[in-house]
C-alpha positions in Angstrom: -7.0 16.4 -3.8 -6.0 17.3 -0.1 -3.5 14.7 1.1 -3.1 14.4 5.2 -3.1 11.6 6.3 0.1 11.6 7.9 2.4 14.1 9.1 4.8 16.0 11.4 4.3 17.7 14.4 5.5 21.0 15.3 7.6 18.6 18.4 8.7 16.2 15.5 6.7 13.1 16.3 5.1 11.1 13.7 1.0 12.0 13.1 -1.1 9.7 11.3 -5.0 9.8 10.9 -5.9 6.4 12.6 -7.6 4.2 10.0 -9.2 1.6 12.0 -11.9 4.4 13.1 -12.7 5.1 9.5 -15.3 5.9 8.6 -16.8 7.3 11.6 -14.5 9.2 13.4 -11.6 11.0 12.0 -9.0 10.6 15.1 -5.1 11.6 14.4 -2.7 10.6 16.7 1.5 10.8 17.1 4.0 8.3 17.5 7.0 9.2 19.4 8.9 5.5 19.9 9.2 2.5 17.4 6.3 0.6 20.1 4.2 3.6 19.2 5.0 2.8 15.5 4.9 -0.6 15.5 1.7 -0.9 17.4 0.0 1.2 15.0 1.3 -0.9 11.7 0.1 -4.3 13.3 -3.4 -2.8 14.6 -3.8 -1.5 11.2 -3.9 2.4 12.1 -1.7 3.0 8.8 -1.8 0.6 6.4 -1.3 0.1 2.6 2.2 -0.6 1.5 3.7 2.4 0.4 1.9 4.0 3.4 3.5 1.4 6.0 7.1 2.6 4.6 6.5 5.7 4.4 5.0 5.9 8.4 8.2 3.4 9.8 10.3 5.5 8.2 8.9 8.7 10.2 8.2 7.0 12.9 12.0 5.8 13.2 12.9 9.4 12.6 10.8 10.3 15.1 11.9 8.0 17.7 15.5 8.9 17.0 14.7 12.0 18.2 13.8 10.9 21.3 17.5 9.4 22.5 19.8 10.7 24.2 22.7 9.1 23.0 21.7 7.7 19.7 23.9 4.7 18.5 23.9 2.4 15.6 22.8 -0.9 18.1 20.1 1.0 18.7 19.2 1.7 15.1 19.8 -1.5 14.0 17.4 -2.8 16.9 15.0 -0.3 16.2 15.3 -1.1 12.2 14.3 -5.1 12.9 12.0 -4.9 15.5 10.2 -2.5 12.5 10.7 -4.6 9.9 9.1 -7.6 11.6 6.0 -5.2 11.9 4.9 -6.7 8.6 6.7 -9.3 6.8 4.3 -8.9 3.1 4.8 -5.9 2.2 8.3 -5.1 0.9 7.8 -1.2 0.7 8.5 -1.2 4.3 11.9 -3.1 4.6 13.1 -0.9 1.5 12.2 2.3 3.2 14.0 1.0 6.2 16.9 -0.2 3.9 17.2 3.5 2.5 16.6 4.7 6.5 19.6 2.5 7.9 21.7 3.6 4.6 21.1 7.2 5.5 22.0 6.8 9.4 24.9 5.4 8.2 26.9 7.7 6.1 26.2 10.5 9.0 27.5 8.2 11.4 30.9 7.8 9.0 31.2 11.5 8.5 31.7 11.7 12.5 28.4 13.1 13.5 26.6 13.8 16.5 23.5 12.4 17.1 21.7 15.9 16.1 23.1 15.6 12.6 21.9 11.9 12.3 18.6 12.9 13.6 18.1 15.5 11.0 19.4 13.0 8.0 17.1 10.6 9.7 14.4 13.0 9.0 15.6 14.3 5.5 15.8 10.7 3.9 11.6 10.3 5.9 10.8 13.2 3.8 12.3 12.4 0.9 10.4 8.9 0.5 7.2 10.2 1.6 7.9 13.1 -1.5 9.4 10.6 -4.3 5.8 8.4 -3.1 3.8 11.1 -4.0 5.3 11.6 -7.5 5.1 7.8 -8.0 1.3 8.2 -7.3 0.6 10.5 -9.8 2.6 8.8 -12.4 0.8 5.7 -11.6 -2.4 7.6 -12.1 -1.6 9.2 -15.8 -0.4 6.1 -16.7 -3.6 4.3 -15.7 -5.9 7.2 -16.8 -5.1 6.1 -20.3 -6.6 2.4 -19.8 -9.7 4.6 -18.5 -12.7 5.2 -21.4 -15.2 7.9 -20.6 -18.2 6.5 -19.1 -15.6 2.9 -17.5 -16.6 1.2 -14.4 -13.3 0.3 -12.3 -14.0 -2.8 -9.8 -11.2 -2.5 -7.2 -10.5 -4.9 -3.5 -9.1 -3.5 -0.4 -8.0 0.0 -0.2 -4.9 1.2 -2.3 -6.2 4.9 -2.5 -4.8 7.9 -1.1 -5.2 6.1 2.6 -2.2 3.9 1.6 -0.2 5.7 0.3 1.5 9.2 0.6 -0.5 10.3 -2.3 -3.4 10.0 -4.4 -3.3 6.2 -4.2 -1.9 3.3 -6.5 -4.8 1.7 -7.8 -7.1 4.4 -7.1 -4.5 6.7 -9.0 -6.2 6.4 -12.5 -9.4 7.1 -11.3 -8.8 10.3 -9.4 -6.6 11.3 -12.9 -9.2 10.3 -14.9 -11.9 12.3 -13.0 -9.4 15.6 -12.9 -9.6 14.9 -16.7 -12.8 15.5 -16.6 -13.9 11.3 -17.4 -16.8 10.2 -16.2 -15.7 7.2 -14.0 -17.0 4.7 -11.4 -16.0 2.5 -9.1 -17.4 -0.7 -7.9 -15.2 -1.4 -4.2 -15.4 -5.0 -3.0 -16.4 -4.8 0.9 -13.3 -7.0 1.9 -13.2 -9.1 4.7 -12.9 -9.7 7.4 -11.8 -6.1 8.0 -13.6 -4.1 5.3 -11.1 -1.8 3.8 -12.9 -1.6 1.2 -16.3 -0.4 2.6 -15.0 1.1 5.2 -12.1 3.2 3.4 -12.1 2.9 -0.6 -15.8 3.5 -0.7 -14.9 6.6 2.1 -12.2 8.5 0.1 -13.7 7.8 -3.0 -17.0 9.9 -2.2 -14.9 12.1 0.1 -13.5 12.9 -3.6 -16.8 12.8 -5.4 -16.3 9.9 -7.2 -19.2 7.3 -8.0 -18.8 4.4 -5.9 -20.7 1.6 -5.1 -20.0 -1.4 -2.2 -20.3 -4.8 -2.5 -19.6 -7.8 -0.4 -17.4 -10.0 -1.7 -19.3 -12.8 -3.0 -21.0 -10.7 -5.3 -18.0 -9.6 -7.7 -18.6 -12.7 -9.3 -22.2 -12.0 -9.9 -21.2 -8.1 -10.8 -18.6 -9.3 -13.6 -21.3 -11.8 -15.1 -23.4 -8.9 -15.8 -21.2 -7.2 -17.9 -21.0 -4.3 -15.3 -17.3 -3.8 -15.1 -14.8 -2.8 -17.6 -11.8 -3.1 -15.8 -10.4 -4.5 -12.0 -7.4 -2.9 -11.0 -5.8 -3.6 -7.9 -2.6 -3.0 -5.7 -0.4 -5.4 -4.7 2.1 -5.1 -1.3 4.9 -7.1 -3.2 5.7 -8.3 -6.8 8.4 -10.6 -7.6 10.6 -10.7 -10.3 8.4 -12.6 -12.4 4.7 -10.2 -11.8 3.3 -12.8 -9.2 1.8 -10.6 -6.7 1.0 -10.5 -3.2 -2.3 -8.3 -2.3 -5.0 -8.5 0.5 -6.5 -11.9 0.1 -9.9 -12.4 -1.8 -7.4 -10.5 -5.1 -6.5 -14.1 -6.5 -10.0 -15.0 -6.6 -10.6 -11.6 -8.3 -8.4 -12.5 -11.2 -9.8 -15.5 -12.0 -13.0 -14.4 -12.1 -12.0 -11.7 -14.2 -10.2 -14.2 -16.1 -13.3 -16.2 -16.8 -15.6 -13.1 -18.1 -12.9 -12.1 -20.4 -12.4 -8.6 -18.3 -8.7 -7.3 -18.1 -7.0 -7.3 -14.8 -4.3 -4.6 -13.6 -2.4 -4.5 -10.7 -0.9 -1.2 -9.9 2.0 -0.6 -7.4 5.5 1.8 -7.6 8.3 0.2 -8.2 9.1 0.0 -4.4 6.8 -2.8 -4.8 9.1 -4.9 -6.9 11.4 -7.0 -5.0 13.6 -8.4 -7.5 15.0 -10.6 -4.7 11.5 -12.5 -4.9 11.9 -14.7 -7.6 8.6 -15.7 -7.8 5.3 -15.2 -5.9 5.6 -18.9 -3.5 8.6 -17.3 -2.2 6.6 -14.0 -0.5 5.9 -14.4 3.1 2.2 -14.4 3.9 1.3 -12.7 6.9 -1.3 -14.8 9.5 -3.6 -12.5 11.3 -5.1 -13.0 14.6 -8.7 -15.1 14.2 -10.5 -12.7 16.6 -10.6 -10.9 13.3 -13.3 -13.4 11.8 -16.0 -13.8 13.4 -16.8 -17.5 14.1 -18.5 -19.8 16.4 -17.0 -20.3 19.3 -14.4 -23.3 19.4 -14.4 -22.8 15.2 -10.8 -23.0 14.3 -9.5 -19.9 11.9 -7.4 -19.5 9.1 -6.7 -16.0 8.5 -4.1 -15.0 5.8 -4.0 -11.5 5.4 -3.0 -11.8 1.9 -2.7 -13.8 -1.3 -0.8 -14.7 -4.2 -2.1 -13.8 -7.7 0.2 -15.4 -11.2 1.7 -13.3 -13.2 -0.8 -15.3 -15.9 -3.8 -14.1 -14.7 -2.8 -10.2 -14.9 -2.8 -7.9 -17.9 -0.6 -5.5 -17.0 1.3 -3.7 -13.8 0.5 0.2 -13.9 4.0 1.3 -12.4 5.1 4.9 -11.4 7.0 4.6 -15.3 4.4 3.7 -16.9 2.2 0.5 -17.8 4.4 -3.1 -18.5 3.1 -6.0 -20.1 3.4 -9.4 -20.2 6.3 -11.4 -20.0 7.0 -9.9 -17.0 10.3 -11.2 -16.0 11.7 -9.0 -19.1 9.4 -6.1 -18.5 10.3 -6.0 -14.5 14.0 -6.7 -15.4 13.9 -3.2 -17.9 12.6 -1.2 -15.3 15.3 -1.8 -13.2 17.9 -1.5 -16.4 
């Protein structure tokens, strides 16, 4: 699988395909400041969790670049004003964590800004590589939950598109289908953006995989029938007990999965575990603009970007070491051991 959705520039800037154009146009562009990077995380150009982390991180090597005289108030500005970007997902403070931590120790060995720059860029690298390993160990892990012939209901997008791999709950299926498993995918549309028609059900035939779309309200219907075997979803942050935060319409998933006895997964790296999140009513929920919903005029909107599922309602977390179980707060705790 051919993975480009971001990248470097020959000048150093920060490329990324632009994902609010998808699927019809396929339009890269470059961010050279943190407003370049930050615009592009709140209008939803990049997106997905591990994606987000990976692309502030670049794009705060990028912007580092940039200055002249690089200092650590600026760094530190530059760090918060990114981390405000999106408060859900927690991949993106801990890539700026392990940025900031970088900048740091160059700045106590006495170097110049070049040398900062270039560790800057080393640690970028480094987390966009240790992603992509985390994808595919998500994805053999998850391949083994996969039975020739399974149908996989997923929400949003957490494919190749949001991360710097082949995807956290997409993972399994593109593993499954190198395996040579017959698998398909039924993607929820997702509203009121449509990641999931727009993007899953994109990358997923880009790939050759089965896929079919369905608005929302119909996964109920689609479960009833006996049509899926399996939901697996991401999740942008998982606290310490498995509560987890993912693009909203996922809780309602779960309990209908819940209710036709069908097993629900959430898959995520363990970037995605904030330990400092003790449960899932602690996990700031972003509140997105209401020009995204399209309602009458003079209509007030409520329009959370994500919600909450409990740890009760989900089977398992596929993580980049393998698939935990149940309770939670002692399988999260081992990973970390």
């Amino acid at each position: 699988m051919e993975i480009n959705w971001i990248g470097w520039t020959d000048t150093g800037a920060a490329k990324y395909l632009d994902q609010t154009l998808l699927p019809k146009q396929e339009v890269y562009r470059e961010a050279h400041t943190i407003d370049d990077m930050i615009e592009a995380i709140k209008a939803l150009r990049v997106r997905g969790a591990p994606l987000i982390g990976i692309s502030a991180a670049m794009g705060l090597a990028a912007a580092a670049a940039e200055q002249e005289d690089l200092t650590h108030e600026w760094l530190r500005e530059a760090v918060s004003r990114l981390a405000d970007a999106r408060p859900t997902a927690v991949n993106l403070v801990w890539a700026l964590d392990r940025m900031s931590r970088a900048a740091s120790r160059a700045f106590d060995d006495g170097a110049g800004s070049e040398s900062v720059v270039a560790s800057l860029r080393t640690e970028a690298q480094s987390i966009w590589d240790e992603d992509t390993a985390m994808c595919r160990s998500i994805g053999e892990a998850g391949a083994e939950l996969l039975d020739d012939g399974a149908t996989v209901m997923t929400h949003c997008n957490a494919g190749a598109l949001a991360t710097g791999g082949i995807g956290t709950a997409l993972a399994p299926i593109y593993v499954a289908h190198e395996m040579g498993k017959t698998v398909a995918v039924v993607s929820c549309e997702t509203r009121p953006l449509r990641q999931g028609a727009r993007l899953t059900s994109w990358e997923l035939a880009k790939e050759g995989v089965p896929v079919t779309c369905i608005v929302d309200g119909a996964a109920g219907t689609v479960l009833a029938n006996g049509q899926i075997d399996i939901v697996i979803t991401g999740a942008d942050r998982i606290a310490a007990n498995g509560d987890s935060a993912n693009k909203i319409g996922t809780y309602g998933l779960a309990i209908l999965a819940r209710t036709h006895d069908i097993p629900f997964y959430i898959a995520a790296p363990r970037s995605t575990i904030d330990l400092s999140t003790p449960t899932g009513s602690a996990i700031p929920i972003e509140e997105r603009d209401g020009s995204e919903v399209d309602a009458a005029p003079g209509a007030r909107v409520f329009n959370p970007a994500f919600d909450v599922t409990p740890a009760s309602y989900i089977k398992g977390i596929i993580t980049d070491r393998g698939v935990i179980a149940p309770p939670f707060t002692d399988s999260i705790a081992a990973l970390f051991s």
